[in-house]
SELUM-420434 format. One record per residue (C-alpha): x, y, z. Coordinates in Angstrom, 1 decimal, decimal comma. Last residue first. Example, Ala and Ser with C-alpha at 12.3 -4.5 7.8 and 13.67 -1.06 7.14 Angstrom:
2
<node><u>13,7</u><v>-1,1</v><w>7,1</w></node>
<node><u>12,3</u><v>-4,5</v><w>7,8</w></node>
# end
This chain:
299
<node><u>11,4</u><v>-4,3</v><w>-29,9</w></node>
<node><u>11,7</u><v>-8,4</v><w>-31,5</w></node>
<node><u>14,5</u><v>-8,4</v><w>-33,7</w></node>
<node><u>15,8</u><v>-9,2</v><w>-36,5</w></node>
<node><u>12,1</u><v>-10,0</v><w>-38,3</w></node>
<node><u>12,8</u><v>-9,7</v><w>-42,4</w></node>
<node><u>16,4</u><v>-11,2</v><w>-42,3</w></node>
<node><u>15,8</u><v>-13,9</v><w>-39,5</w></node>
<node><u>13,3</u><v>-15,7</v><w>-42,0</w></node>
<node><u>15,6</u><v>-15,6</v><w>-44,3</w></node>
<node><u>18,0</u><v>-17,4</v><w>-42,0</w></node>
<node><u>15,0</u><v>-19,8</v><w>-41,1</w></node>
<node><u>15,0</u><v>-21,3</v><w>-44,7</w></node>
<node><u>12,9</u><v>-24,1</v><w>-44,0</w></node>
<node><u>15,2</u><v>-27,5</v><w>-45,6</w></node>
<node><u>14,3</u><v>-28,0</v><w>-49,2</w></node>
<node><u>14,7</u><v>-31,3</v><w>-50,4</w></node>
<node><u>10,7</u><v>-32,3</v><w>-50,8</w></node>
<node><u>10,4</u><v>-29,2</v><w>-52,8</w></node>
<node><u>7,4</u><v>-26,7</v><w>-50,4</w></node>
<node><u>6,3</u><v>-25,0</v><w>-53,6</w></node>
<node><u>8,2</u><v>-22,0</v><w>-52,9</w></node>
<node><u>5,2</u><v>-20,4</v><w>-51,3</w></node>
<node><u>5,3</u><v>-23,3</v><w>-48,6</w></node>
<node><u>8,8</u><v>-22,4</v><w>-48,2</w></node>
<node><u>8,3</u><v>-18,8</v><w>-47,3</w></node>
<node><u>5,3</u><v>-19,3</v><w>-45,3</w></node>
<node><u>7,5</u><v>-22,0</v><w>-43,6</w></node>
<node><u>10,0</u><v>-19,2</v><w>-43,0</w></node>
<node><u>7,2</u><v>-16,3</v><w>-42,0</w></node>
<node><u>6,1</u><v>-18,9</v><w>-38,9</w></node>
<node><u>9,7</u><v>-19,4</v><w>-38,1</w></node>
<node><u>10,8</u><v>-16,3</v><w>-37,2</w></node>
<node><u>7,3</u><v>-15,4</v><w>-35,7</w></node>
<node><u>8,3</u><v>-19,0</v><w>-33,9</w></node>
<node><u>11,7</u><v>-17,3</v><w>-32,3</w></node>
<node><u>10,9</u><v>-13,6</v><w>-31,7</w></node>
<node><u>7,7</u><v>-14,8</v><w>-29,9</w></node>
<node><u>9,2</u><v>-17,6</v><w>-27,7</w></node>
<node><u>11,9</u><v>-15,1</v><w>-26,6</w></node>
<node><u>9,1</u><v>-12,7</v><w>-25,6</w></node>
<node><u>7,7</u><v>-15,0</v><w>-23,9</w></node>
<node><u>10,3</u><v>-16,7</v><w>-21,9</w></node>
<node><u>11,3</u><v>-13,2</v><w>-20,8</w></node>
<node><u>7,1</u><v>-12,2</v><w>-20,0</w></node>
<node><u>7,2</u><v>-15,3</v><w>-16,8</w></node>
<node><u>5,4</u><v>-18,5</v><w>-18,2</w></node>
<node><u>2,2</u><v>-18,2</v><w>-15,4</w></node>
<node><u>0,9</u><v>-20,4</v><w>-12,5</w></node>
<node><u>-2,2</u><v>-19,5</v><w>-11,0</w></node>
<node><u>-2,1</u><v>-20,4</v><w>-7,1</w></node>
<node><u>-4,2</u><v>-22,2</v><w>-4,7</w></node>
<node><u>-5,4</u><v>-21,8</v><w>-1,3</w></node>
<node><u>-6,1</u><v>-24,2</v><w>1,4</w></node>
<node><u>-3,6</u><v>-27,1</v><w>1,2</w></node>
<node><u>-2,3</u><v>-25,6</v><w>-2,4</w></node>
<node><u>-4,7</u><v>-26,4</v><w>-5,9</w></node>
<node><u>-2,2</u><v>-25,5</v><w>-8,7</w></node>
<node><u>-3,9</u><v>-23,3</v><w>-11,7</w></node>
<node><u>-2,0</u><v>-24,0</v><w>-15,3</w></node>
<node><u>-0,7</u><v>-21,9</v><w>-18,0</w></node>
<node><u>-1,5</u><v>-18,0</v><w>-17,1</w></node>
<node><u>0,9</u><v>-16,0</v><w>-19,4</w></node>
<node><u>3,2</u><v>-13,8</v><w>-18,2</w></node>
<node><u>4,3</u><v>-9,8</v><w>-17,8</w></node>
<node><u>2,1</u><v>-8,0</v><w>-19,8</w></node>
<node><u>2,4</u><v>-4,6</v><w>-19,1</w></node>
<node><u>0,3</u><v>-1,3</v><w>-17,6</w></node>
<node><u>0,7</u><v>2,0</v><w>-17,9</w></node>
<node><u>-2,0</u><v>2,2</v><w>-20,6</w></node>
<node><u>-4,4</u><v>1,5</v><w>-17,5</w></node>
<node><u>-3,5</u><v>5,5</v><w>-16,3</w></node>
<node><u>-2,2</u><v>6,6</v><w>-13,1</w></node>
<node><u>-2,9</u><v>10,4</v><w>-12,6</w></node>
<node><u>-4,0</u><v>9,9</v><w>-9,1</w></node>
<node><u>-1,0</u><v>8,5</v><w>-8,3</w></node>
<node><u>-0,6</u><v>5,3</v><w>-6,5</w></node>
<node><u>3,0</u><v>5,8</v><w>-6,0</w></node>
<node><u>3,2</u><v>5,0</v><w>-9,6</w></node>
<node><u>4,9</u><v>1,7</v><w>-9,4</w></node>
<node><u>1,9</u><v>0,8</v><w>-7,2</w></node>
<node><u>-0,2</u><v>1,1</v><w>-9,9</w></node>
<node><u>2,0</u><v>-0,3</v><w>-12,7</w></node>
<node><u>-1,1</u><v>-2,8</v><w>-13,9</w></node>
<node><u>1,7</u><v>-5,4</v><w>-13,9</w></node>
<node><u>-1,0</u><v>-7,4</v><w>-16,5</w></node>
<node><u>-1,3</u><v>-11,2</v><w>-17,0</w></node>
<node><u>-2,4</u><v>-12,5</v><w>-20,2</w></node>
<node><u>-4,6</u><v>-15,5</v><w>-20,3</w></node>
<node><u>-3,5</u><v>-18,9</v><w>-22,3</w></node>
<node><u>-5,1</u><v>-21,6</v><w>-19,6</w></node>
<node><u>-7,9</u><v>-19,5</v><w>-17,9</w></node>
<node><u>-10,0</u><v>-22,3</v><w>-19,1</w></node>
<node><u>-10,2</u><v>-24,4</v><w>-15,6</w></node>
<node><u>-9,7</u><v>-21,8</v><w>-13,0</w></node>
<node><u>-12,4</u><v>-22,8</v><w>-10,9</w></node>
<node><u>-15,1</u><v>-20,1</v><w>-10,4</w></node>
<node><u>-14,2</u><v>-17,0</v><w>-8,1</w></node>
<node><u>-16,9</u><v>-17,0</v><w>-4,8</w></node>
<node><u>-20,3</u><v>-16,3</v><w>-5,0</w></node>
<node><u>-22,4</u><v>-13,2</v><w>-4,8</w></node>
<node><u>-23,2</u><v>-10,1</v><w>-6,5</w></node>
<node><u>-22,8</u><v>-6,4</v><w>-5,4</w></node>
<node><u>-20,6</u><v>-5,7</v><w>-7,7</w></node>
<node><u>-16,6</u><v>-6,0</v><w>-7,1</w></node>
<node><u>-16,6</u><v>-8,9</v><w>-5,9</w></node>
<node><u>-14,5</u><v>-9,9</v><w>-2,7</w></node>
<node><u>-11,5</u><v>-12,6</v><w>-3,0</w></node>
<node><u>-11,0</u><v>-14,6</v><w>-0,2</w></node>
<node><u>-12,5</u><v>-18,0</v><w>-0,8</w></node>
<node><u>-11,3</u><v>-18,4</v><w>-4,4</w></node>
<node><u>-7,8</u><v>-16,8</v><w>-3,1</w></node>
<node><u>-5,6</u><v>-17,1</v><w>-6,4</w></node>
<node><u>-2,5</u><v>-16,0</v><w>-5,5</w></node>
<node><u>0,0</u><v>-15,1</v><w>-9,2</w></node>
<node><u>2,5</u><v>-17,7</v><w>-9,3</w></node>
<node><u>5,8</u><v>-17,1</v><w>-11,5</w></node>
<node><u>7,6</u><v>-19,4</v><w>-13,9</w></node>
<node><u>10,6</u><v>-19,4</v><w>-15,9</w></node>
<node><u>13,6</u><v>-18,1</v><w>-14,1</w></node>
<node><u>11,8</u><v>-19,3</v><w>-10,8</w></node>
<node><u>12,0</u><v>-23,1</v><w>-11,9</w></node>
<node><u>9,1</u><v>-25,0</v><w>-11,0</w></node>
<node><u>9,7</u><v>-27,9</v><w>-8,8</w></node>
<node><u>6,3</u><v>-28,8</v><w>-7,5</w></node>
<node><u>7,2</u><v>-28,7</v><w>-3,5</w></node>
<node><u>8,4</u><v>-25,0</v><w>-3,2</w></node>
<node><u>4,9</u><v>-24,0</v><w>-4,5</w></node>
<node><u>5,9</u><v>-20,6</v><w>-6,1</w></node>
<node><u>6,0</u><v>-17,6</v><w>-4,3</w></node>
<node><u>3,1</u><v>-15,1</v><w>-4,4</w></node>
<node><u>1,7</u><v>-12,5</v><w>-6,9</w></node>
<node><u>-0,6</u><v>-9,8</v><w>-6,3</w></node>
<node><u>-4,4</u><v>-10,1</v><w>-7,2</w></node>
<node><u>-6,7</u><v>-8,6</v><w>-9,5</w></node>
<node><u>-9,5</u><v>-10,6</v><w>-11,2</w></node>
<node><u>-11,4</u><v>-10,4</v><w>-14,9</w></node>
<node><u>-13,7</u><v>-13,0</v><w>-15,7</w></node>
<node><u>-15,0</u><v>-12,8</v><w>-19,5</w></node>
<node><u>-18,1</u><v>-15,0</v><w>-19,6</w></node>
<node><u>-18,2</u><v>-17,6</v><w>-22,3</w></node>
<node><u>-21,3</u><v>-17,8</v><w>-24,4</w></node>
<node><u>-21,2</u><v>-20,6</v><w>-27,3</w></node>
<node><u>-23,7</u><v>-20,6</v><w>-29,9</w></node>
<node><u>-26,8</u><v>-22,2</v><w>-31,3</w></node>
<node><u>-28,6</u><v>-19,4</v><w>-33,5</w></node>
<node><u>-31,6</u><v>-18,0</v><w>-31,9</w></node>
<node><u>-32,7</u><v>-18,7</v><w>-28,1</w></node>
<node><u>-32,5</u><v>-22,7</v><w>-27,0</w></node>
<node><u>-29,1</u><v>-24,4</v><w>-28,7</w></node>
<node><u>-27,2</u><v>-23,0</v><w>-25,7</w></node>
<node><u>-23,1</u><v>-23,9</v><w>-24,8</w></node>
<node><u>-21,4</u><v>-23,3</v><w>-21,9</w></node>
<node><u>-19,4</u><v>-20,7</v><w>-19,8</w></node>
<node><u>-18,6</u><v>-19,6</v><w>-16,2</w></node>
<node><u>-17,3</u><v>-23,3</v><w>-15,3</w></node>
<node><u>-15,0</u><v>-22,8</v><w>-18,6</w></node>
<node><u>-13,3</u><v>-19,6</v><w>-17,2</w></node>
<node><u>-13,0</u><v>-17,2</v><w>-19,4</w></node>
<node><u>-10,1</u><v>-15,2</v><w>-19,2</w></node>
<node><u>-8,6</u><v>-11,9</v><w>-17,3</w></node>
<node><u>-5,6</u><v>-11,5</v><w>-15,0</w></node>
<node><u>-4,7</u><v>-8,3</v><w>-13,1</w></node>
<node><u>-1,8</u><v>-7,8</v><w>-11,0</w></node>
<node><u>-1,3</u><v>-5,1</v><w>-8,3</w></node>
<node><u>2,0</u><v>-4,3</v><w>-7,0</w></node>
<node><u>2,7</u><v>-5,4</v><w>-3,5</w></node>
<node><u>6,7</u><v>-4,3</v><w>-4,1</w></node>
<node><u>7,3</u><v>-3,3</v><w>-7,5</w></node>
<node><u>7,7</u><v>-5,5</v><w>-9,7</w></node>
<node><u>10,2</u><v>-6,6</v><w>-11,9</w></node>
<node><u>9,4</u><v>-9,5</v><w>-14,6</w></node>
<node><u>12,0</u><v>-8,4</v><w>-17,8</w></node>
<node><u>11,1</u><v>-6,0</v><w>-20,6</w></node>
<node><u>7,4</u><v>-5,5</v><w>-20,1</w></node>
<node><u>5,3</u><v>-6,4</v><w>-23,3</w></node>
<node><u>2,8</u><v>-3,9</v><w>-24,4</w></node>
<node><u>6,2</u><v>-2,6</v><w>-26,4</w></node>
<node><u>5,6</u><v>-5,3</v><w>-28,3</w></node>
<node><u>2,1</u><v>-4,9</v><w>-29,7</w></node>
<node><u>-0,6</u><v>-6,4</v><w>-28,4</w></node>
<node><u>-3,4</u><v>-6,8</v><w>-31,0</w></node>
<node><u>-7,0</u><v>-5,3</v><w>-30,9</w></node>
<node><u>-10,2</u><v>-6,7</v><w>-31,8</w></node>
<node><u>-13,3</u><v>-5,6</v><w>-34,3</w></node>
<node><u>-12,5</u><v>-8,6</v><w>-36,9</w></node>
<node><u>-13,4</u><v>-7,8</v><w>-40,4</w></node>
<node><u>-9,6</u><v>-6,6</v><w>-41,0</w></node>
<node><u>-8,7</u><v>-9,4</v><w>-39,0</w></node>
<node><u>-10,5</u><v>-12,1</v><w>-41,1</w></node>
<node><u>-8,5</u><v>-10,8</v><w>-44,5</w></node>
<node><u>-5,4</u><v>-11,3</v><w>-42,7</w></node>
<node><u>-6,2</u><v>-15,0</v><w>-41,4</w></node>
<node><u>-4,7</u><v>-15,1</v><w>-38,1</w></node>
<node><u>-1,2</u><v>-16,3</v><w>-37,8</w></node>
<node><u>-1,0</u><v>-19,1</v><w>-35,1</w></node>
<node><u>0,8</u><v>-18,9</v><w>-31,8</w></node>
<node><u>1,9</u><v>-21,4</v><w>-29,3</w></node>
<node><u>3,2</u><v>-21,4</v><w>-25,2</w></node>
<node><u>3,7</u><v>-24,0</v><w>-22,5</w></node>
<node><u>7,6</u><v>-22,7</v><w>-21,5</w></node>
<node><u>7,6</u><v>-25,5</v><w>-19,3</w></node>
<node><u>6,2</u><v>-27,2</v><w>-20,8</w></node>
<node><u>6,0</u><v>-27,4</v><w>-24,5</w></node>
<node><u>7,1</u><v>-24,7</v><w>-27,0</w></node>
<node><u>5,0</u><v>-24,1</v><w>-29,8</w></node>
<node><u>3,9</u><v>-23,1</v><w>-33,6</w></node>
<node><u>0,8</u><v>-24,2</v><w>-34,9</w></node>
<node><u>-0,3</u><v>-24,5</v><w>-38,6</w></node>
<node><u>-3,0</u><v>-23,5</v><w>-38,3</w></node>
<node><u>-6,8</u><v>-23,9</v><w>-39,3</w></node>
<node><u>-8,3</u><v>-21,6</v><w>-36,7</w></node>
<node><u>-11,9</u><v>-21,7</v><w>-37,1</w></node>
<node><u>-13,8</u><v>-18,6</v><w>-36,7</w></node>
<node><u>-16,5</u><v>-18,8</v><w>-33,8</w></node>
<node><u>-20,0</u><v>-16,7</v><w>-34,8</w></node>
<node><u>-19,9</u><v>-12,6</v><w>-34,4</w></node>
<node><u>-21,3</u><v>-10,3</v><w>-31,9</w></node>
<node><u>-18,0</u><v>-10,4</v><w>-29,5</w></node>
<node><u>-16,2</u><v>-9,5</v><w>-33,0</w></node>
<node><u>-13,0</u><v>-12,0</v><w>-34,5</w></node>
<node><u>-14,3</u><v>-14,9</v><w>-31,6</w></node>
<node><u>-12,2</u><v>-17,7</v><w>-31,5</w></node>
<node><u>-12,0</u><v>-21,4</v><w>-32,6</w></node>
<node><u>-10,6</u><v>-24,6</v><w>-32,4</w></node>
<node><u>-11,1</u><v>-28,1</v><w>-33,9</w></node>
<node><u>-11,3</u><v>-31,4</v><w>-31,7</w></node>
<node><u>-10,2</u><v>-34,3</v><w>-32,7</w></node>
<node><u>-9,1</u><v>-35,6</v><w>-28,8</w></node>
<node><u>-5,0</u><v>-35,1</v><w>-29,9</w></node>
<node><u>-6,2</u><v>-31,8</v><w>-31,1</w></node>
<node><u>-8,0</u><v>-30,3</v><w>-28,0</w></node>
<node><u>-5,2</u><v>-31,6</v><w>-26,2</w></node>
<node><u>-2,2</u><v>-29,9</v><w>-28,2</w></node>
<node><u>-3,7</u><v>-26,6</v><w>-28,5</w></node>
<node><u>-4,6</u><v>-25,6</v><w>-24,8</w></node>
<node><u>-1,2</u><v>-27,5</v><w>-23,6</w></node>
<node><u>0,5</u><v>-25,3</v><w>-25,9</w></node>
<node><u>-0,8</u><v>-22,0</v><w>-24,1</w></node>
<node><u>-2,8</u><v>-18,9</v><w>-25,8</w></node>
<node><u>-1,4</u><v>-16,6</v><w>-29,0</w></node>
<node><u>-3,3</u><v>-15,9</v><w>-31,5</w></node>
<node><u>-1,3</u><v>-13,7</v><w>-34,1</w></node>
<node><u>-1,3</u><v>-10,5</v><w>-36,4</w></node>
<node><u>1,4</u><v>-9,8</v><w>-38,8</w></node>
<node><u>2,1</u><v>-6,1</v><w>-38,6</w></node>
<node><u>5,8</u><v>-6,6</v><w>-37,5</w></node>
<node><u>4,6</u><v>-8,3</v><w>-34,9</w></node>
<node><u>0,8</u><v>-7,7</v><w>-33,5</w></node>
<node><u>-0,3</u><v>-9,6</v><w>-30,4</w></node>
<node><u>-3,7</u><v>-10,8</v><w>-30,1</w></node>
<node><u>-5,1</u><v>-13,2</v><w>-26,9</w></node>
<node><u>-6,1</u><v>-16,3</v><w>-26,2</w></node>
<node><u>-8,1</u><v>-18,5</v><w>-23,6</w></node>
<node><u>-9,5</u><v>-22,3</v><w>-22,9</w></node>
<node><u>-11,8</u><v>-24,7</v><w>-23,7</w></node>
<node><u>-16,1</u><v>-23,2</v><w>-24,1</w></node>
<node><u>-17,9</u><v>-25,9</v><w>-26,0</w></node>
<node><u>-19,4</u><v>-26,7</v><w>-29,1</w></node>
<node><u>-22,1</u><v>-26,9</v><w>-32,0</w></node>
<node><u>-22,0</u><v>-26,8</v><w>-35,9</w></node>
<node><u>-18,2</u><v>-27,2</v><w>-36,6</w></node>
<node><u>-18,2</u><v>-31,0</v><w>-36,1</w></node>
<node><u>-15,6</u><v>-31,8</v><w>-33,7</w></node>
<node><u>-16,1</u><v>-28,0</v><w>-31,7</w></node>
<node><u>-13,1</u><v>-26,5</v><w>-29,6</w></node>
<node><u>-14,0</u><v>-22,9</v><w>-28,2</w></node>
<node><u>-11,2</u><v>-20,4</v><w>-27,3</w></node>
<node><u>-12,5</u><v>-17,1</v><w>-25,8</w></node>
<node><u>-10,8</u><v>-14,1</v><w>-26,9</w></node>
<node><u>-8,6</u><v>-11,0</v><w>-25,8</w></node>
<node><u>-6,8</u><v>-7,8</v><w>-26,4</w></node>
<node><u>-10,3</u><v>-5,9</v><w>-26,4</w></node>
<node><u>-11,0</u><v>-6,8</v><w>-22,9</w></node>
<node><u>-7,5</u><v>-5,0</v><w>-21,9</w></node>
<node><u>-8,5</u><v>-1,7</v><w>-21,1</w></node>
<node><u>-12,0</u><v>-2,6</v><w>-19,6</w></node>
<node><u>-10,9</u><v>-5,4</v><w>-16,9</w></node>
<node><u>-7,9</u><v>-2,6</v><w>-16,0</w></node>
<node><u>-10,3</u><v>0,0</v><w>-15,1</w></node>
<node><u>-12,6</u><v>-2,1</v><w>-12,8</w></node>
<node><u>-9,6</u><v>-3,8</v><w>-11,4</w></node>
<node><u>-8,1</u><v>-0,2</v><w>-10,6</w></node>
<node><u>-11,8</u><v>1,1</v><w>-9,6</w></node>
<node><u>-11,8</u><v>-1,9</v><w>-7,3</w></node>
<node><u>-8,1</u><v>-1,5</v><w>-5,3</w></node>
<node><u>-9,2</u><v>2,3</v><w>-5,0</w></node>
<node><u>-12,3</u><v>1,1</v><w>-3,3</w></node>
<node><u>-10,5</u><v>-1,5</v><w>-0,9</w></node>
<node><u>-7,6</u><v>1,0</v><w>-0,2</w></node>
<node><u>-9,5</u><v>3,7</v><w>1,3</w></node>
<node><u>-10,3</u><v>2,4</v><w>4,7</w></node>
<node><u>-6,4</u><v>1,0</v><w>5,2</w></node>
<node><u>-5,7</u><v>4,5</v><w>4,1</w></node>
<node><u>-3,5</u><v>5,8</v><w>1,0</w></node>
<node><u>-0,7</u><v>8,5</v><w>0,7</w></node>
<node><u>2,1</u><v>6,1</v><w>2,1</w></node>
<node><u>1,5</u><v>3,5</v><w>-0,7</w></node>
<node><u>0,0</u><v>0,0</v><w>0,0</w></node>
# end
């Protein structure tokens, strides 16, 4: 808490930072359905857009991917939160755990229908450093707060976009993550207060798999009045949620390994576009260093 702020205070201001936040960054993000026949379906996981070198891409978790397609399953997001589910036909590129990270160009001609924003780099904090108690935001869909309806108008998914602000805690000693990859944001599901005047406590974290976390930069500011949401960074990606005795924790690829990961499979994403529009010769390796000559470097 900063020196210019009251225990009695700090509840409301925590809320109208939340509040702020879940607004700024809706537009960054999408629910990811999986269907097997592409007429009905059901709520999986979460995604957002990033923008590289004006090449725009889903990214969400490799776990998220891999599954859905070892089951048959096809994905899908949402281009408009009016619109139907657009399939996303790949290909794929991914790191496994740890790392637990993928991307997939999006279809130019969709984007420019779509009504969503892309992260760009510099939306990307450098390295993880917080300020002490900083504020956190995390927002997804969590499956238990979606499902699917065949019963009013077209059948369709509806997934509920949960936003939640928290601070980050230490890793669980006993699960051997390593600390130069992984963070653990808390994720009190008895604790936590709403910030309506509903009731119930924070659903089961199930589908925030592939969520951006924000350092909202709050408490970086001395909690100035003047503090802004565009202040604020990604600085991981929610991967998996760790029940703890009586607590549990969100665990998240920490921004280094993602910007790394980005750099690297944007690389290789425009070198197998490369190839493929070379006719894809059977002796041809993927020319990665031409890749490397249109995207240097990741800013």
């Amino acid at each position: 808490m900063c020196e210019n702020i009251t225990e009695e205070s700090w509840p409301g201001i925590v809320r109208d930072v939340h509040a702020r936040m879940a607004q700024y960054v809706k537009p960054y993000l999408t629910p990811i359905s999986k269907s097997t026949d592409l007429e009905s379906g059901a709520p999986h996981a979460s995604g957002s857009f990033v923008e590289v070198h004006g090449r725009h891409y889903l990214l969400t978790c490799e776990h998220v991917v891999g599954r859905a397609y070892e089951k048959g399953f096809h994905l899908a997001y949402l281009p408009r939160n009016d619109d139907f589910y657009h399939a996303l036909g790949g290909p794929w590129f991914y790191e496994a755990e740890p790392i637990d990270l993928a991307i997939t160009l999006i279809n130019p001609s969709a984007w420019a229908e779509g009504e969503k924003l892309a992260l760009r780099p510099e939306q990307f904090a450098m390295t993880h450093d917080l300020a002490p108690g900083e504020l956190l935001t995390l927002c997804g869909y969590p499956v238990a707060e979606a499902g699917f309806s065949r019963f009013t108008g077209e059948p369709t998914v509806h997934s509920a976009l949960i936003p939640y602000t928290a601070r980050e805690t230490g890793l669980p000693e006993s699960k051997g993550y390593d600390a130069g990859i992984a963070f653990a944001l808390d994720y009190a599901v008895e604790r936590a207060k709403r910030v309506d005047s509903g009731e119930g406590s924070l659903p089961r974290a199930i589908g925030f798999s592939g969520s951006p976390i924000w350092d909202t930069g709050f408490v970086a500011s001395e909690c100035s009045q003047d503090w802004t949401p565009a202040r604020s960074r990604v600085i991981g990606i929610a991967r998996k949620w760790e029940p703890i005795e009586m607590s549990s924790v969100i665990i998240a690829t920490k921004v280094e390994q993602i910007r790394r990961f980005l750099l690297e499979k944007v690389r290789d994403d425009v070198a197998c576009r490369h190839w493929m529009e070379r006719g894809r010769p059977e002796d041809d390796d993927v020319d990665l260093a031409y890749a490397a000559s249109l995207i240097p470097y990741l800013s």
